[in-house]
C-alpha positions, 0 to 999 in steps of 0.5 A, a space after each residue: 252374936 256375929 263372929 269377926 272373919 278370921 282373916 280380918 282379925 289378924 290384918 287388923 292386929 297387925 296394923 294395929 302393931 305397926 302404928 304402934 311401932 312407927 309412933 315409938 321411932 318417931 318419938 326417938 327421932 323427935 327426943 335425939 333432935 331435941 338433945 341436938 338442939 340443946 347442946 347446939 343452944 347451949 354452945 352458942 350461948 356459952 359463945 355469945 357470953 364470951 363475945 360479950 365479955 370480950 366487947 366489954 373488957 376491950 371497951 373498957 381498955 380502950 376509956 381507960 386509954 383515952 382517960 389516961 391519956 387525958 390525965 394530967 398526971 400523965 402529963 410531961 411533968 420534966 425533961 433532963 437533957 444530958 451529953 450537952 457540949 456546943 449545942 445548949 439545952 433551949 436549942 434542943 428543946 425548940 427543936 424537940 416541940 415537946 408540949 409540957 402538956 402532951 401525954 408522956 404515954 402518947 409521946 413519938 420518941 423516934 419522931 422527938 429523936 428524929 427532930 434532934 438528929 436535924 441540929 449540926 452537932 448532934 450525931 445522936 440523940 436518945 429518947 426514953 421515959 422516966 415512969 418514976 418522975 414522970 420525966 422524958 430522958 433525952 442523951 445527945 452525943 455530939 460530933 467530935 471535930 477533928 478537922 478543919 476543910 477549906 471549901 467555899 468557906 472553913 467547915 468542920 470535918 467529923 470522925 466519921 468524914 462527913 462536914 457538918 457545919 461552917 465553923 463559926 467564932 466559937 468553934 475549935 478552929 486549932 486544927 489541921 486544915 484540909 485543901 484541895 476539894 471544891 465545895 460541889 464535890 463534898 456536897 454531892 458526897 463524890 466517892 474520890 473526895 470522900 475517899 481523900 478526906 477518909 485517907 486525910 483522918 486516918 493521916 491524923 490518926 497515925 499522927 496523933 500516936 506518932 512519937 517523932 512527927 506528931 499532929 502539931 507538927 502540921 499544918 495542912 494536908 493537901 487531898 487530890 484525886 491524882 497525887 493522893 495526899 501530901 502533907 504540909 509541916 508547920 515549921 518551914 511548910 516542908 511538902 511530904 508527899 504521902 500519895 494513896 494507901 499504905 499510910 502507915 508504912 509510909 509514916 514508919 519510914 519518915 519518922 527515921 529520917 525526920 529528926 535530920 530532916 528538921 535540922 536542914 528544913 531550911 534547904 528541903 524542897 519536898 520530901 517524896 514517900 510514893 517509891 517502895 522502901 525509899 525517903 526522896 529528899 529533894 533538896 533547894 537548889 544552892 546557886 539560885 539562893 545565892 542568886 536570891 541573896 546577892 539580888 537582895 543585897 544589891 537592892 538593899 544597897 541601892 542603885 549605884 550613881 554614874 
């Protein structure tokens, strides 16, 4: 029997021990990679499942949605209109076009808001849904008129200044009048006349508190960009210039000399507040209502016969 080389035994041996060793670190790569893969499968399966679900409950959101929409239940069953003075409610509702059929859920309320806005009385109009009757809620606050202005045509003026619609028949017309604007300049909203018709209303307030002149005392208030304001009494048609700003001062002194103003109206020509601290009484002149009169007289007699 032949015996192996020594040397070659122990090369064989080593080998041997090496494949050994190499088959071992690859099946620890192959088992690491494939825990790996696992935990990376079972991730985006987990991901995958939430994406589904997400898809499902939005597409369900979305037919309930469209099935609410068209359920007749859901329809405008009634709508209450409130704060109606001079407008009606089938103005109103013309201008609103609200179809009884339309969903209250997909109603535009600042659009139906919006549409209301366009009537000449309304100022502002809201709009919210009544759930429980199923039911469009709509409150309107009108303007209130405070003044009449002569233009091309009398037109009601607001608190807040603006002219908001020919006053008509069955319209409040025992107002003060305001004079002196061009129809032009109040509709291209020129800052003087704005002014002038902002300074009028607050004349009309401090008369409407006054205790000695008071609103019913007047007739028209005059507005010109040079002289500023000048008011016209109803008795007699007595001019009191009033001018630009410090309108309330102005008033405070008149209110002390009135009561003696009232019993000579007859012979008052104007009245003038523009000087600091001062009442101007300008008084008609005596010999030319004598002239008047023996005129009037000589007329009324006749022409004498030669």
């Amino acid at each position: 029997m032949k015996e192996r080389p020594e040397g070659l035994g122990k090369s064989g041996g080593m080998a041997r021990h090496n494949r050994i060793r190499a088959n071992r670190k690859i099946r620890r790569f192959r088992g690491k990679n494939t825990g790996q893969l696992r935990v990376w499968a079972g991730r985006i399966g987990k991901g995958a499942l939430s994406l589904i679900m997400l898809a499902s409950l939005t597409m369900l959101g979305f037919t309930a949605y469209q099935y609410f929409q068209r359920t007749a239940g859901l329809n405008v069953g009634e709508i209450k209109i409130m704060g109606c003075v001079n407008v009606t409610e089938t103005e109103l509702l013309n201008l609103s076009r609200i179809d009884f059929k339309a969903s209250l859920m997909n109603l535009d309320l600042k659009e139906v808001s919006n549409r209301l806005a366009q009537h000449p009385w309304v100022e502002k109009a809201t709009v919210r849904r009544d759930w429980s009757r199923m039911a469009l809620i709509i409150e309107v606050q009108e303007r209130v008129s405070l003044a009449l202005i002569l233009l091309d045509d009398l037109y009601l003026v607001d608190r807040h200044g603006e002219v908001f619609k020919k006053a008509g028949p069955k319209d409040r017309i025992d107002l003060p009048v305001f004079t002196g604007l061009q129809y032009q300049e109040v509709k291209e909203r020129d800052k003087g006349a704005i002014s002038l018709i902002l300074q009028g209303l607050e004349l009309l307030e401090l008369l409407r508190e006054g205790k000695v002149l008071t609103l019913r005392q007047v007739s028209e208030i005059h507005l010109n960009k040079e002289n500023g304001l000048t008011l016209f009494t109803l008795d007699k048609g007595i001019p009191i210039r009033l001018g630009s700003g410090k309108l309330s001062e102005k008033i405070s002194r008149l209110e002390k000399v009135f009561p003696d103003l009232q019993q000579k109206s007859k012979d008052v020509e104007y009245v003038d507040l523009n000087y600091p601290r001062k009442v101007v009484v300008k008084m008609k002149e005596r010999e030319k209502e004598k002239e008047k009169e023996a005129v009037n007289r000589y007329l009324r007699r006749g022409t004498p016969h030669g």
